[in-house]
Each structure stands twice: as C-alpha cells, then as structure tokens.
C-alpha positions in Angstrom: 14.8 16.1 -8.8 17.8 18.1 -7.7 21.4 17.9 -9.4 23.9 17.8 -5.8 27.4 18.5 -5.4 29.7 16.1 -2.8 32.1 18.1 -1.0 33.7 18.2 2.2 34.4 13.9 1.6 37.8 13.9 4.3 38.5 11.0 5.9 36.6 11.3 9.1 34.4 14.4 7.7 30.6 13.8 6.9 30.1 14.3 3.9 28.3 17.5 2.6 25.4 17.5 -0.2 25.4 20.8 -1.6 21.8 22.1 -3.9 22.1 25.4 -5.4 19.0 27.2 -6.0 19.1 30.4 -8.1 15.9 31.8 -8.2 13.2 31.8 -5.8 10.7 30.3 -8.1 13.0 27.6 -7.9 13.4 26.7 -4.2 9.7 27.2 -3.6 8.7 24.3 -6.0 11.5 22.4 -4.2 10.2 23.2 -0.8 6.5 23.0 -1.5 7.3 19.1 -3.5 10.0 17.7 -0.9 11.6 19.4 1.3 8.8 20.2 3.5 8.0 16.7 3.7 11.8 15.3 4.7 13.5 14.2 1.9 14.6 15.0 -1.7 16.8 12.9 -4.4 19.9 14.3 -5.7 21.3 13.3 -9.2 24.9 12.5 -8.2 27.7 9.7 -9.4 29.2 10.4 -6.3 30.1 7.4 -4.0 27.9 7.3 -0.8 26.3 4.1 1.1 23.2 3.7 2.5 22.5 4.9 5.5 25.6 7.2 5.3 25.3 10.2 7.7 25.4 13.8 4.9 25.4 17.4 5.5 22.6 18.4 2.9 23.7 22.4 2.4 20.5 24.6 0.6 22.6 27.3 -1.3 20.5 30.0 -1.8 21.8 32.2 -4.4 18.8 34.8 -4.8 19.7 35.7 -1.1 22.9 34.8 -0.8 22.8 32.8 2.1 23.2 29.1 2.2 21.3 26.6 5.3 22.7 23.8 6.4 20.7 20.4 7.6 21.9 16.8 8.9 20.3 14.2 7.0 21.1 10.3 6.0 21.4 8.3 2.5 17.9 5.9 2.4 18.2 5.3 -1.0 21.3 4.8 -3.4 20.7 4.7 -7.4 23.4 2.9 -8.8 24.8 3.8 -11.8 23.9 0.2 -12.9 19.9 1.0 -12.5 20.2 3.6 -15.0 19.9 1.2 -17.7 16.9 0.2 -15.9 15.3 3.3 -16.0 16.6 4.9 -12.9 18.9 8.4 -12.8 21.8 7.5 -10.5 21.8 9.3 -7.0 20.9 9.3 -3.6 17.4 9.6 -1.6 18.1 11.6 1.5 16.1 12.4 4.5 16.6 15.0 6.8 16.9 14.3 10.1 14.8 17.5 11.4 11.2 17.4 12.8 8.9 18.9 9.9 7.8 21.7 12.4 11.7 22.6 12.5 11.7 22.9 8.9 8.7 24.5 8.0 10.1 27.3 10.9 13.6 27.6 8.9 12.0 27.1 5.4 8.9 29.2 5.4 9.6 32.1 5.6 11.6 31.9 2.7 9.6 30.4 0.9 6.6 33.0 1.2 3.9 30.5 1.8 3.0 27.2 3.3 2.6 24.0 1.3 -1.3 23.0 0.4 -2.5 20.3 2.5 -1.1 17.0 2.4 -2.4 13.7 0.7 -5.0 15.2 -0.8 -7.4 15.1 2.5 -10.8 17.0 1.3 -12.6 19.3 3.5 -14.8 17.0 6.0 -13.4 14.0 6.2 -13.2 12.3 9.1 -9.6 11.6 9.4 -8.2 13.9 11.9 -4.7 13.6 10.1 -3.0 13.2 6.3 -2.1 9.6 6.1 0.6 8.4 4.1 2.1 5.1 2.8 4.3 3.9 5.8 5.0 -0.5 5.4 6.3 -1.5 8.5 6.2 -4.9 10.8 4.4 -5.3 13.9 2.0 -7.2 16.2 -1.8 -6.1 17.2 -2.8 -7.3 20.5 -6.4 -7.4 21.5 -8.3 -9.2 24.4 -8.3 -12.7 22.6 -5.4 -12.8 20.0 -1.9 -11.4 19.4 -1.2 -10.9 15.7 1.2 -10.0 13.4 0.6 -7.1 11.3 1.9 -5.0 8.7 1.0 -1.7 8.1 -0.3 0.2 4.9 -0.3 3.5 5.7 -0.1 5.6 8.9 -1.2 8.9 10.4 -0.7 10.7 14.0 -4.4 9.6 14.4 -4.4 6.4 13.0 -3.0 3.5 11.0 -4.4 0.5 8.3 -3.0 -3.0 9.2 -3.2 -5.9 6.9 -3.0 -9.8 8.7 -3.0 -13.4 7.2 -4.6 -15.9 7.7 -6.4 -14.9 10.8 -10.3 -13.7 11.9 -10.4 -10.0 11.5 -10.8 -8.3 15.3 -14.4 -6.7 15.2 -14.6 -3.3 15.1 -15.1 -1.2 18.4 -12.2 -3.9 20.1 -9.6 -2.2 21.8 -6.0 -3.2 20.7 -2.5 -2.6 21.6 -0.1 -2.0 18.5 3.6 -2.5 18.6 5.1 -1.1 15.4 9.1 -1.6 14.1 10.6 1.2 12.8 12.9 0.0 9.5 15.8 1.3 9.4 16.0 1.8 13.4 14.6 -0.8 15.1 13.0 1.6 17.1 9.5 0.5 18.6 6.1 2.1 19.1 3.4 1.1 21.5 0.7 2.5 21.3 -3.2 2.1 22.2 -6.0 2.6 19.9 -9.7 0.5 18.6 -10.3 -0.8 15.7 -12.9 1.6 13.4 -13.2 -0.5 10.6 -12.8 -3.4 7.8 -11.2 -2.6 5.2 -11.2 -5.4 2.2 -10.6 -5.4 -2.0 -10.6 -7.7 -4.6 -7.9 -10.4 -4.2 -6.0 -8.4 -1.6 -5.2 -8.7 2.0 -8.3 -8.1 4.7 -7.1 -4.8 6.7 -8.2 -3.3 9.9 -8.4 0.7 10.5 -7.3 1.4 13.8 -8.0 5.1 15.4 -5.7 5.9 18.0 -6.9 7.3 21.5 -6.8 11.1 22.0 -4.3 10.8 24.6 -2.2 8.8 22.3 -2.3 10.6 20.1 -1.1 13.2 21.4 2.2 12.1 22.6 5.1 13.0 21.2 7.1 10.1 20.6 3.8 9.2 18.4 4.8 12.3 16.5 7.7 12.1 15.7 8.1 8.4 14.8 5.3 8.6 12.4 6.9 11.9 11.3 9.9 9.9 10.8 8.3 7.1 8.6 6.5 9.9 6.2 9.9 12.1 5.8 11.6 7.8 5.1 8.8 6.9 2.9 8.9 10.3 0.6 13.0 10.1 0.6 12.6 6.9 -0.6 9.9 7.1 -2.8 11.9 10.0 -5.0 14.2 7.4 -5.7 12.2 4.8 -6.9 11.6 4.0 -10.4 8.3 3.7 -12.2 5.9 3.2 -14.7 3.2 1.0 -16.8 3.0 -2.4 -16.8 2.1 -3.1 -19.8 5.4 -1.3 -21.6 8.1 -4.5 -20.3 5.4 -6.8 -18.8 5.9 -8.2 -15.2 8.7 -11.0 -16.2 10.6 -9.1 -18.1 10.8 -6.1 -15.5 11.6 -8.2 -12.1 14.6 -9.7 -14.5 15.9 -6.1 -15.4 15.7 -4.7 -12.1 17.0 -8.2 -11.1 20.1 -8.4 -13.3 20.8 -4.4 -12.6 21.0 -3.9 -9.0 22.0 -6.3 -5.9 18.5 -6.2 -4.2 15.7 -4.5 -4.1 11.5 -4.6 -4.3 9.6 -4.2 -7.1 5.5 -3.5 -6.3 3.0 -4.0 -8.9 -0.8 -2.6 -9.2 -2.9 -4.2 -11.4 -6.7 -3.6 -11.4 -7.5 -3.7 -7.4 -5.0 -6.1 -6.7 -1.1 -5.7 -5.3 2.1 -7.4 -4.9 5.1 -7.3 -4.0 8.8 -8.9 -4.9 11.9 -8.7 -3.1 15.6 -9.6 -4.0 18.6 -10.0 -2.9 21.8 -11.6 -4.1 20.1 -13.2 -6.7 17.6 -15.0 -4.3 13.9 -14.5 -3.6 13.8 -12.9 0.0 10.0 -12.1 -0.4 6.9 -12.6 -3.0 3.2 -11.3 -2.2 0.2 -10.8 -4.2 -3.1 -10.3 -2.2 -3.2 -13.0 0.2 -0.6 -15.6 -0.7 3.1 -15.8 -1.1 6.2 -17.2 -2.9 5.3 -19.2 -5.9 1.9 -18.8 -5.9 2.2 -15.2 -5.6 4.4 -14.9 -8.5 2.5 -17.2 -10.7 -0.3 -14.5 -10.0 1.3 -11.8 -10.9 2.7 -13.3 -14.3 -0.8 -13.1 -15.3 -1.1 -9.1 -14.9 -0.3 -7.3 -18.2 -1.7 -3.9 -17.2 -1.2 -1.6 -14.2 1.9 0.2 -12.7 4.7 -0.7 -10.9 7.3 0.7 -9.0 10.6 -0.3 -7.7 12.9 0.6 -5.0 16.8 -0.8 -5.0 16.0 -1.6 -0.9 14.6 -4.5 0.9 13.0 -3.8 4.4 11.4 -6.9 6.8 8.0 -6.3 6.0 8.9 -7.5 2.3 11.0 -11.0 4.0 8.7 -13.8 3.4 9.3 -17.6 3.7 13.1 -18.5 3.1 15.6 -17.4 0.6 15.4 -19.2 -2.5 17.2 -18.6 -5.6 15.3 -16.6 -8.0 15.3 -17.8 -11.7 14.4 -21.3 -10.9 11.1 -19.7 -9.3 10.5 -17.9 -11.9 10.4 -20.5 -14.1 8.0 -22.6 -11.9 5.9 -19.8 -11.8 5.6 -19.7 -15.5 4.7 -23.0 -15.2 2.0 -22.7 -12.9 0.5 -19.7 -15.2 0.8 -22.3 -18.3 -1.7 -24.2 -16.1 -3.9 -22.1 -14.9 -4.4 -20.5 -18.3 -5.3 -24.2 -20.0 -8.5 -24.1 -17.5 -9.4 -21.0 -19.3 -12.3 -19.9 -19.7 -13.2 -20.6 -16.5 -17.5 -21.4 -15.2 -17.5 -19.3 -12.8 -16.0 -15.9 -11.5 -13.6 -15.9 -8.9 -15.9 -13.6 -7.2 -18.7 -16.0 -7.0 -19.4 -17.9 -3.7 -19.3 -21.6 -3.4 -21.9 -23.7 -2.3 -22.2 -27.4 -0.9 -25.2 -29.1 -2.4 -25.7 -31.3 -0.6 -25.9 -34.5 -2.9 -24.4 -38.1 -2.5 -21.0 -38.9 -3.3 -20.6 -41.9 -6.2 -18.5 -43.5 -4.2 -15.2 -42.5 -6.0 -12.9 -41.5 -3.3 -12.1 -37.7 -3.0 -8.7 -36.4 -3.2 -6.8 -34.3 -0.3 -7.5 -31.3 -2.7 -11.2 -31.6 -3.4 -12.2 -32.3 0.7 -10.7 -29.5 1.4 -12.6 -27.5 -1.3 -15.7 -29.4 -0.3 -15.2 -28.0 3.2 -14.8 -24.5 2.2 -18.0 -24.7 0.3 -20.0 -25.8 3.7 -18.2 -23.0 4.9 -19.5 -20.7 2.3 -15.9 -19.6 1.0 -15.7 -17.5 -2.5 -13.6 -19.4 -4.9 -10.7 -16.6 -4.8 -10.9 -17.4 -0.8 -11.0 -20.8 -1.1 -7.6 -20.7 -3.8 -6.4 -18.2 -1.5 -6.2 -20.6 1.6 -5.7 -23.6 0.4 -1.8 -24.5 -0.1 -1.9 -26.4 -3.2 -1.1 -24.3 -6.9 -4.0 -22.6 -8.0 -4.7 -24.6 -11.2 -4.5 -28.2 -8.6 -7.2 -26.7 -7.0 -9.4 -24.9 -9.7 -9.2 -28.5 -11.3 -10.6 -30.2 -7.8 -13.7 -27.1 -7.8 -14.1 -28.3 -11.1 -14.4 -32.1 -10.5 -16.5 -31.0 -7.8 -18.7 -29.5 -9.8 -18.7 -32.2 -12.3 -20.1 -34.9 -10.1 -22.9 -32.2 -8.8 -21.4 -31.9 -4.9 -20.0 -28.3 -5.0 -22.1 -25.1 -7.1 -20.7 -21.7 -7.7 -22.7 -18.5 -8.2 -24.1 -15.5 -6.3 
C-alpha cells in the first residue's frame, strides 16, 4: 500500500496522484506486487469519485526522475470504512496495456516479475487466469444462456449458469461478455473443455478459446483490462476471518459504514455473495440460490474468510431491491428453523431415492410431490433444496415426512 499525494486539483485540471519512491528496493516491491499488473491503492483523505479520470506520477527519487501514467479511481475507501477495517484511499488502475508498462517499468526495475497466478510448470492452461466476475450470455447450437464469469484468461474463461442443463463438453459456443464499468462487449468463439462443479456451489463450464481468437487483439486487451480492474480493486478491499465478527455482524458493519458495496464469503467449499446499496438488498447468492434463502445459508457459516469491496457491479444485481434489515431478520428466522431439524438423517450429499411403495392415502403436500419427483429423478438432497423454491427447513421437513411414511430413502 502506497501513501499518495493529490496535487494539480484546478478546476478543469485532472487530478494528479503523486507516489514517491526513495530507494530502489522500494519501487521494485511496488512494481513486482502491483504496478505490473495495472493498479495500486493509495492511502489518501483526499476527495476523488469513482471513476474519476487521475494522473498517477511515480516519483523516483533514487534516480531522480519522475513517470507519469493516466489512470481512473475503481475503488474509493471512505473515511467512514475505516472503522470497518478499511484504510481510507483510492484503488486506481492505469489505463496503459501491461506490455506498455512492463517496457517503461522494467528496465528500472532490473527484473521481470515471477509468473503470474501461480501457474506451475506443465499445466495445460496456455495463460494465467485471474478472478474476472462479469455478466454475459453463452450461445450454443441448442440454447442461449446467461452466464457469469469466475475467472478469465486470453485462452480461456469459467462460466457459472442457473438453473439450466450444463452444455456437454466438446460443444462449440459463442460468448458475449459485458465489460463493468464500460459496457464494452466481447464476442468471442471458443468450446467447452470441461465441467467444473463443488459442494453447494454453482455448476460451471470451462470454455477454451479458439487459436485464432485468441489471438486477436481486442481479446487482449479487454481481458487485460478486467485483470489490471480486478487487482485495482482487489487492493482496496477489506478482509479477513469469519469467525472473528461472524457473518451477521459483518454485512451490518460494512452495511451501517458505507453507502453500498459487496461483501463475499468462503466457507468450506462453498461461496456467496451480498450486495447493498442505499440500505437495500440489490443482490444475495450462496451456491445455487438467492435472496433469502441465500442469506439464511450463509448465517449458518462461522468459519471461513471474507472480503468486501465498497462497489456493486451487475453480476452481483439479483431479484429486486428490497430493504435490508427486514431480510435479515427473516433470514435468521429461517436459520432458527433449519437448525431445530438438527441433527439431520442424512447428509446433504447423499442421493435421494423413490422407493417405490404405496401411498396411505393421506394427501401429499405441493412441497413433498415435488421432492417425491426429484427422488425419481435421482436428485441429491442439497439439489433437491437447491431447486425447489420453498425455505430450506419447509422442505427438509417434507424429505422427512417422506421418509417417515417409507416413499422417499436417502443414502449413497
């Protein structure tokens, strides 16, 4: 994290972020962490808005020279956040191609940085990926889809759906990808190489671009853009353990500290995802399912990480705007519920089965047919909670009664 200086802030005048480095030591750490890849943070009070066009100024005092770079504000750390757990300052990125910036940087520095996200020698990606969550739509022979993306190289990309059959591998598809801060859109052609699924999370495809598109430059350079975005905003963010505030008490914080922003949670192999804004839920994911389900979920994780970022981007708008406390508290309601079934028969892992037998002539609920007709269709029970749109503990209770009157089993 860099300490910057605001100068230059005219009417009229963009404004200039000057860094001073003094010793060599000193920007080569810099370059080799951050500025290589696009962006750094810089510790300021100073007043700038997001997306604000800077000047970011390298002042080089051990060679007294100074470099000069356009660049724009992606992340603002209010003074508010600090109470949070955030330093107040400003994430920008800088608005050169990294090929520019290696060719003004390097030979400063003395050395090129190691290879990037940790790619080991002989694996098959042809390219470092990175996180890159954007919106889009995959097209194949049969189905148009919408997609958003996990992370994303020149070569390649991981796209999670909902809701939908996964496109087998070998199809050829046609990706259209939303840039988020632009608008800007990318087509481009590739096939799918793989399935990519985890515990309670969201089925993914791995899509391999073609050679030739590869290759092309507009490729480049958006996902070039996206990386250089994603690290800017990523120095900004603020994070940590779970377990040290808990989920509740950290979405409130961040919540009653700055205007909007997205809070993403790990716990075990699982993710979600909350956004904010106003004081209204603009977006709530965990695995699968969304809004109120998803937060009842992740009430339930006590260990993990987190991170949040004081930005909300399209891929994180789910569903309609609803005000946030009241959700939470029906959240923690569901969670009471849930947890009364506990401990449950079964894992959530395990796959349901129909058996077959007569029905006692007691009517089945809306809830339990539907269960019933995942188990012929040889669901799990987290797929089967996943898709169904009733609260979790509404239809743990039907599995249950299922189970009870000897028409549903659950097991490997």
């Amino acid at each position: 994290m860099r300490r910057g200086q605001q100068v230059d802030s005219l009417p009229g005048v963009r404004p200039t972020l000057r860094v001073r480095f003094e010793t060599l030591e000193e920007f080569r750490g810099e370059y080799q962490t951050n500025l290589v890849k696009g962006g750094l943070f810089l510790a300021t009070r100073e007043s700038l808005e997001l997306r604000q066009e800077v000047d970011v100024e390298l002042e080089l005092a051990f060679a007294s020279t100074s470099l000069r770079f356009p660049g724009e504000v992606v992340s603002v750390v209010g003074a508010e956040l600090a109470r949070a757990g955030g330093t107040p300052g400003v994430a920008v990125q800088l608005l050169v191609s990294p090929t520019a910036l290696r060719a003004k940087l390097e030979p400063i520095a003395g050395q090129s940085p190691g290879p990037a996200g940790g790619q080991q020698p002989g694996e098959r990606r042809r390219a470092p990926r990175a996180e890159a969550r954007v919106v889009g739509n995959l097209s194949s022979s049969d189905a148009s889809l919408a997609v958003r993306t996990r992370d994303l190289s020149h070569s390649g990309v991981l796209v999670s759906m909902d809701g939908v059959p996964l496109v087998p591998v070998g199809e050829l598809v046609q990706l259209k990808l939303v840039h988020p801060i632009t608008g800007q859109e990318l087509e481009v052609e590739g096939s799918v190489v793989r399935h990519v699924d985890s515990k309670g999370g969201v089925p993914s495809l791995a899509v391999a671009f073609t050679e030739r598109e590869a290759a092309r430059p507009d490729v480049m350079l958006f996902v070039d853009d996206l990386h250089s975005l994603g690290h800017a905003r990523k120095l900004a963010g603020i994070s940590g353990p779970l377990e040290e505030v808990g989920f509740p008490g950290l979405l409130q914080s961040f919540a009653n500290a700055s205007p909007k922003g997205t809070l993403a949670v790990e716990h075990d192999r699982e993710e979600g995802r909350v956004a904010f804004e106003g004081g209204l839920l603009v977006g709530a994911r965990a695995g699968r399912v969304a809004g109120g389900k998803a937060l009842a979920r992740m009430l339930g994780w006590e260990t993990g990480s987190f991170t949040f970022h004081a930005e909300v981007d399209d891929v994180d708008r789910v569903g309609d705007a609803m005000p946030l406390e009241p959700l939470l508290i029906d959240a923690a309601r569901q969670f009471d519920e849930a947890k009364r079934l506990d401990p449950l028969p079964m894992s959530l892992d395990d796959d349901l089965h129909a058996t077959g037998g007569a029905r006692d002539g007691e009517p089945l609920s809306k809830t339990e047919e539907a269960v019933l007709d995942l188990a012929v269709a040889g669901f799990s029970v987290r797929g089967a909670i996943d898709v169904i749109p009733e609260e979790d503990h509404t239809i743990l209770r039907a599995l249950l009664g299922l189970i009870e009157r000897g028409l549903v089993s659950a097991g490997s």
